[in-house]
MARBA-3410 file (N, C-alpha, C, O; in Angstrom, 1 decimal):
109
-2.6,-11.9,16.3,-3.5,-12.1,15.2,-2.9,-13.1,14.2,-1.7,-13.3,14.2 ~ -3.5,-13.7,13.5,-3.2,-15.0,12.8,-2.9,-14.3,11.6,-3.1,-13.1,11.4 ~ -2.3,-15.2,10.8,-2.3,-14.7,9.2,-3.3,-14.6,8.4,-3.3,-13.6,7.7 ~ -4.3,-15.5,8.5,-5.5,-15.1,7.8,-6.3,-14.1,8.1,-7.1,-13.5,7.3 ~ -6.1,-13.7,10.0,-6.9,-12.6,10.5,-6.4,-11.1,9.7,-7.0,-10.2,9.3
-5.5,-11.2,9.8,-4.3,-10.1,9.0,-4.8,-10.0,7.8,-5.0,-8.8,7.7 ~ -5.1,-10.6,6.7,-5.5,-11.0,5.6,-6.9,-10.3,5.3,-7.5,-9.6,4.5 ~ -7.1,-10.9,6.6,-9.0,-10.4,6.3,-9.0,-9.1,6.6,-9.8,-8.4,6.0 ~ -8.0,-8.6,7.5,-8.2,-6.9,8.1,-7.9,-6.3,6.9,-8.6,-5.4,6.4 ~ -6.5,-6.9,6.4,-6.1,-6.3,4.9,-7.5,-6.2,4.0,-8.1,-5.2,4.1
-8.0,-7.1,3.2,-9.0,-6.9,2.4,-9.9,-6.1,2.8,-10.2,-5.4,1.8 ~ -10.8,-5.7,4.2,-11.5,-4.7,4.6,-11.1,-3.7,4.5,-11.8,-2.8,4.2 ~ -9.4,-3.3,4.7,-8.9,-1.6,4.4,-8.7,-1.4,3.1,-8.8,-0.2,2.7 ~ -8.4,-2.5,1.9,-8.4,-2.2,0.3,-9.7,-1.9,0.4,-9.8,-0.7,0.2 ~ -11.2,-2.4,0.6,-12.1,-2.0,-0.3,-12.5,-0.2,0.5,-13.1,0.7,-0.1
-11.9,-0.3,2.2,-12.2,1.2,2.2,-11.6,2.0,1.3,-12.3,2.6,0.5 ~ -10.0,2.0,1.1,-9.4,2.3,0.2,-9.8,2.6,-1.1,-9.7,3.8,-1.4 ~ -10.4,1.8,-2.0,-11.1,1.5,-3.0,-12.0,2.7,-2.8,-11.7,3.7,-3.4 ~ -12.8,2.7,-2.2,-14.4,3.6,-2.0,-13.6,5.0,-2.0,-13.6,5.7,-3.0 ~ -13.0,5.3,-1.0,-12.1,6.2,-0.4,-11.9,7.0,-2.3,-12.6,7.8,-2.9
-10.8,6.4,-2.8,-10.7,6.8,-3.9,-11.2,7.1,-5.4,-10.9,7.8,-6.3 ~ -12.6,6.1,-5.1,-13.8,6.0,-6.3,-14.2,7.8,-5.4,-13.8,9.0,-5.7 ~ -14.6,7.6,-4.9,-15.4,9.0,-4.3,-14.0,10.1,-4.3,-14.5,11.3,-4.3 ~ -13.1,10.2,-4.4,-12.1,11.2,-4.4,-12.2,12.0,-6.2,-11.8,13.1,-6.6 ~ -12.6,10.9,-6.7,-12.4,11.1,-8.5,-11.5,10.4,-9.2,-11.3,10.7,-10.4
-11.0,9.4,-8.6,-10.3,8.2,-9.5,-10.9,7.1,-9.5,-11.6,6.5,-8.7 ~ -10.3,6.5,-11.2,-10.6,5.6,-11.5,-9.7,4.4,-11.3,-8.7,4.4,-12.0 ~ -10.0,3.2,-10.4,-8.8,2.4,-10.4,-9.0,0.8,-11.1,-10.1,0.4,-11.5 ~ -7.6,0.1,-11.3,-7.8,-1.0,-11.6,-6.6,-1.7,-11.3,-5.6,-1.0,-11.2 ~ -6.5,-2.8,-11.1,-5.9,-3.8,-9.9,-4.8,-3.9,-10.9,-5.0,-4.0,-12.1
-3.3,-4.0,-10.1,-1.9,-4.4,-10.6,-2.4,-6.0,-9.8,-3.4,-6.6,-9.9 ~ -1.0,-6.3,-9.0,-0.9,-7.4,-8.2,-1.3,-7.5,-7.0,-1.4,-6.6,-6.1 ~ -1.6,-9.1,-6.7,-2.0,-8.9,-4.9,-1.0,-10.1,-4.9,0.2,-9.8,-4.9 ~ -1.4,-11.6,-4.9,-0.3,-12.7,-4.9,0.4,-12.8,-5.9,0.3,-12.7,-7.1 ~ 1.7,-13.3,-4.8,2.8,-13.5,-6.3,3.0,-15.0,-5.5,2.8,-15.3,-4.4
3.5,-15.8,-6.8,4.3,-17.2,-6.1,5.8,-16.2,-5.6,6.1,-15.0,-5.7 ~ 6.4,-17.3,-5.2,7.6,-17.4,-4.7,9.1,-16.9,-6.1,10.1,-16.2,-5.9 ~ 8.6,-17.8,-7.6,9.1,-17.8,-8.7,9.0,-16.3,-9.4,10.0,-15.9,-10.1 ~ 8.0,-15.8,-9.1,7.4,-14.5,-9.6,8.4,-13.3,-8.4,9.1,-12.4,-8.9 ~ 8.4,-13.3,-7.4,9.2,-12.7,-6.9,10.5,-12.9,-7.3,11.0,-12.1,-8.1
11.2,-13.9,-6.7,12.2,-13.9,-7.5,13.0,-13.3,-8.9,14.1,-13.0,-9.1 ~ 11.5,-13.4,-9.8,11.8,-12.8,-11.0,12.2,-11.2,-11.1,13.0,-10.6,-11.8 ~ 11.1,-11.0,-9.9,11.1,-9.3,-9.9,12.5,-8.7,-9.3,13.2,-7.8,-9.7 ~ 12.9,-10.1,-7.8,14.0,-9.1,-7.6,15.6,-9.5,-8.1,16.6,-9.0,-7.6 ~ 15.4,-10.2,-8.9,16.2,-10.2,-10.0,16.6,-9.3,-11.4,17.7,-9.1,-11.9
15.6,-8.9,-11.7,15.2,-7.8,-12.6,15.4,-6.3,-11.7,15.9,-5.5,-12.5 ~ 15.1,-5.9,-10.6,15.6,-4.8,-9.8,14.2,-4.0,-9.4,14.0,-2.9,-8.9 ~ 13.2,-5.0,-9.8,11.7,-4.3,-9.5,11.0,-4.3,-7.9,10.0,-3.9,-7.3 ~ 12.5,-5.1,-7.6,11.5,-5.7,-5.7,13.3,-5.9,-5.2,14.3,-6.2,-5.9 ~ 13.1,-5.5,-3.9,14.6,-5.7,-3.1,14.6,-7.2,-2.7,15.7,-7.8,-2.5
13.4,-7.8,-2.5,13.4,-8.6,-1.0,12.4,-9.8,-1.7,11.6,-9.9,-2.6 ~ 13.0,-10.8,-0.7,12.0,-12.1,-0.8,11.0,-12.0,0.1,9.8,-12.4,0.0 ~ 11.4,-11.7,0.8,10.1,-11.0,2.1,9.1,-10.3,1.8,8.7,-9.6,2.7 ~ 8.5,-10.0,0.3,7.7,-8.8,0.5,6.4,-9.9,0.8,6.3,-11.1,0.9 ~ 5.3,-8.6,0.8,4.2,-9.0,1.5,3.1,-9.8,0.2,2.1,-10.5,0.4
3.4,-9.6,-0.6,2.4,-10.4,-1.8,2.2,-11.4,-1.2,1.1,-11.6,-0.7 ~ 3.5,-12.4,-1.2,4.0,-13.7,-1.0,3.3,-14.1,0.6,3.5,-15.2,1.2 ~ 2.4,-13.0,1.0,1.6,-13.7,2.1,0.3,-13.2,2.1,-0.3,-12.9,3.1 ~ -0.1,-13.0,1.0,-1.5,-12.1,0.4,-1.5,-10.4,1.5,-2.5,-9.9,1.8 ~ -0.7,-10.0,1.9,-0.9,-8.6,2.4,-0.9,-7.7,1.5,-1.5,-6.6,1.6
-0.5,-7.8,1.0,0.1,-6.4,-0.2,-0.7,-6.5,-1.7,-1.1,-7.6,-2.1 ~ -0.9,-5.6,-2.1,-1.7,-5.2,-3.4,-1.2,-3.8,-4.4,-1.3,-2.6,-4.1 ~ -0.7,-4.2,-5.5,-0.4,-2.8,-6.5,-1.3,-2.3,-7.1,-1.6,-2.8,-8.2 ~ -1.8,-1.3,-6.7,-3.2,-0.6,-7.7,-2.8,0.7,-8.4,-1.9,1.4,-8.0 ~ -3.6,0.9,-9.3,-3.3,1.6,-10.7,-4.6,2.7,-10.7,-5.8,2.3,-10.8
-4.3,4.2,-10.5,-5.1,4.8,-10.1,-4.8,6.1,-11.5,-3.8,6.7,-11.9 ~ -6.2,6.1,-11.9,-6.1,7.3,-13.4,-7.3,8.6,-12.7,-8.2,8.3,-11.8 ~ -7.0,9.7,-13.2,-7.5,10.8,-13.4,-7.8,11.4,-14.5,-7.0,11.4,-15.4 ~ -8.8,12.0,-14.8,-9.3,12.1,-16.0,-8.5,11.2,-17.5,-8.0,11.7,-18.5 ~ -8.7,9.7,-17.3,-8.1,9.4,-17.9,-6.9,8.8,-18.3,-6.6,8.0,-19.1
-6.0,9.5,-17.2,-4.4,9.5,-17.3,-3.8,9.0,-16.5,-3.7,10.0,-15.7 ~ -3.1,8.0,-15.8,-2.9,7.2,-15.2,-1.6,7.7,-14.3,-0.5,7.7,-14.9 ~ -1.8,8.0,-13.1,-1.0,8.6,-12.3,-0.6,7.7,-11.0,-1.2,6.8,-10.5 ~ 0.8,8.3,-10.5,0.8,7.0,-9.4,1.4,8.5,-8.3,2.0,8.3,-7.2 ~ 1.0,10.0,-8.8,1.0,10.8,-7.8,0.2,10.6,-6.7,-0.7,11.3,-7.0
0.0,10.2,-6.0,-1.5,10.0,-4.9,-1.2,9.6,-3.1,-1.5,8.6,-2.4 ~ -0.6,10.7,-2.8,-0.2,11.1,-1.5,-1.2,10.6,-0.7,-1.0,9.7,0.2 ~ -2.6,11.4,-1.4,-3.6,11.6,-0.7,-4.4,10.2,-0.5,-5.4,10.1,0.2 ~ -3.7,9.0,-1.2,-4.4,7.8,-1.0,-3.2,7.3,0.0,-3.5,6.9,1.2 ~ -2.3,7.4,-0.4,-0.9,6.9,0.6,-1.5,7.5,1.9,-1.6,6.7,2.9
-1.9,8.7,1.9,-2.3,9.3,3.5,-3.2,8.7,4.3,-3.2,8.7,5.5 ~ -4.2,8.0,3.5,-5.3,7.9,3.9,-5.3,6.5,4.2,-5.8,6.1,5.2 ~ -4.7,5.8,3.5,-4.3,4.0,3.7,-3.9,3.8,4.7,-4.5,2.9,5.3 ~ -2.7,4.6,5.3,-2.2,4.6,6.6,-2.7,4.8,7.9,-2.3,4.3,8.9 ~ -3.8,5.9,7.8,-4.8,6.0,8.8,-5.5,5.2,9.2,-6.0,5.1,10.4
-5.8,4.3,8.1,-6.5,2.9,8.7,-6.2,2.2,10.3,-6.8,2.2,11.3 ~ -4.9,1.5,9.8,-4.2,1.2,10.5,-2.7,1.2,10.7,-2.3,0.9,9.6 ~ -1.8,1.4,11.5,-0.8,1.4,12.3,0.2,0.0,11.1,1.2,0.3,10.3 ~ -0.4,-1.1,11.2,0.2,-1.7,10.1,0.6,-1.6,8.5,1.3,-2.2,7.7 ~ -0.5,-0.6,8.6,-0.5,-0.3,6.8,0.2,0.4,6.5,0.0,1.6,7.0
1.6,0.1,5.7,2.6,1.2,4.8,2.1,1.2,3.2,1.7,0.3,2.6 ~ 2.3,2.5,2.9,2.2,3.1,1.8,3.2,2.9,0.9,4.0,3.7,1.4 ~ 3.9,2.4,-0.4,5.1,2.3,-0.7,5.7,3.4,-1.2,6.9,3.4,-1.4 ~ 4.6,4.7,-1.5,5.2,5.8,-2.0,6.2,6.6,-0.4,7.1,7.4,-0.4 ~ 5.7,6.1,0.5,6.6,6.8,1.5,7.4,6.3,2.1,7.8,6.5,3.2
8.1,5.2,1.0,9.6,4.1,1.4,10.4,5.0,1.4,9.9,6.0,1.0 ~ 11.6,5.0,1.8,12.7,6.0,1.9,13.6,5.6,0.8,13.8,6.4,-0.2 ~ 14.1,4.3,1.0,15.0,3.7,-0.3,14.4,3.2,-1.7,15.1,3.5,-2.7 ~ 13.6,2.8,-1.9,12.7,2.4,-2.8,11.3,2.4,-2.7,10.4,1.7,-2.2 ~ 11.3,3.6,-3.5,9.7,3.9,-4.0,8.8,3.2,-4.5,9.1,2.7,-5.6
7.7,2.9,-4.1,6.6,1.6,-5.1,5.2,2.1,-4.2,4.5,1.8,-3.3 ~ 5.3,3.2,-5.7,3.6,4.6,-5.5,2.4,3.3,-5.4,1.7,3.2,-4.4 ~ 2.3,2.5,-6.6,1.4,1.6,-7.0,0.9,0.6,-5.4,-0.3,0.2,-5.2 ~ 1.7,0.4,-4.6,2.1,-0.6,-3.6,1.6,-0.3,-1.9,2.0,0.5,-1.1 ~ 0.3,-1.3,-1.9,-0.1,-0.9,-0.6,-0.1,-2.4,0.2,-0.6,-3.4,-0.2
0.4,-2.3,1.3,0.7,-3.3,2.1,0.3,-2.9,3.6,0.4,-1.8,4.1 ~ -0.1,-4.2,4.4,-0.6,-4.1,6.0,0.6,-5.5,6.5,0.6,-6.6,5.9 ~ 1.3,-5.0,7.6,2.7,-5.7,8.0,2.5,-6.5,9.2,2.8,-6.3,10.3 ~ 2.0,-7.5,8.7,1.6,-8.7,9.5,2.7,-9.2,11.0,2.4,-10.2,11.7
END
């Protein structure tokens, strides 16, 4: 599959995602999807990102911000669970072993 095919598979599992979690009882609103090259950098300089390789940097990956009554929680298993069923490519960042990133949903081109 090409990168753009990847891209597109990606954006059809965020908006199931999306729905998935409007109908669960959360309210969401978008962190990051692309970063340049400079912007990473930045992050893993600062200790917010390990790698130059992450998936922004090829439109895969997206950080979303998901609130409950209100309150803005990045507990959400049940979205990490559900993202992954999609597809076989899609990792959840809350179920990283070394570095946790709840907000962080990526499909691994």
């Amino acid at each position: 599959m090409s990168l753009r095919e990847e891209q597109s598979a990606f954006v059809r599992d965020v908006v199931k995602l999306l729905a998935h979690a409007i109908s669960s009882g959360y309210d969401v609103t978008f962190g990051e999807a692309l970063r340049t090259p400079e912007q990473q950098r930045f992050y893993v300089q600062a200790g917010r990102s390990q790698t130059m390789q992450s998936n922004h940097l090829r439109k895969c990956a997206i950080d979303l911000n998901f609130f409950r009554n209100g309150e803005l929680t990045y507990d959400t298993p049940d979205l990490g669970a559900f993202w992954e069923s999609l597809n076989p490519k899609n990792s959840w960042g809350g179920n990283w072993k070394s570095f946790k990133d709840k907000p962080h949903f990526e499909r691994r081109p």
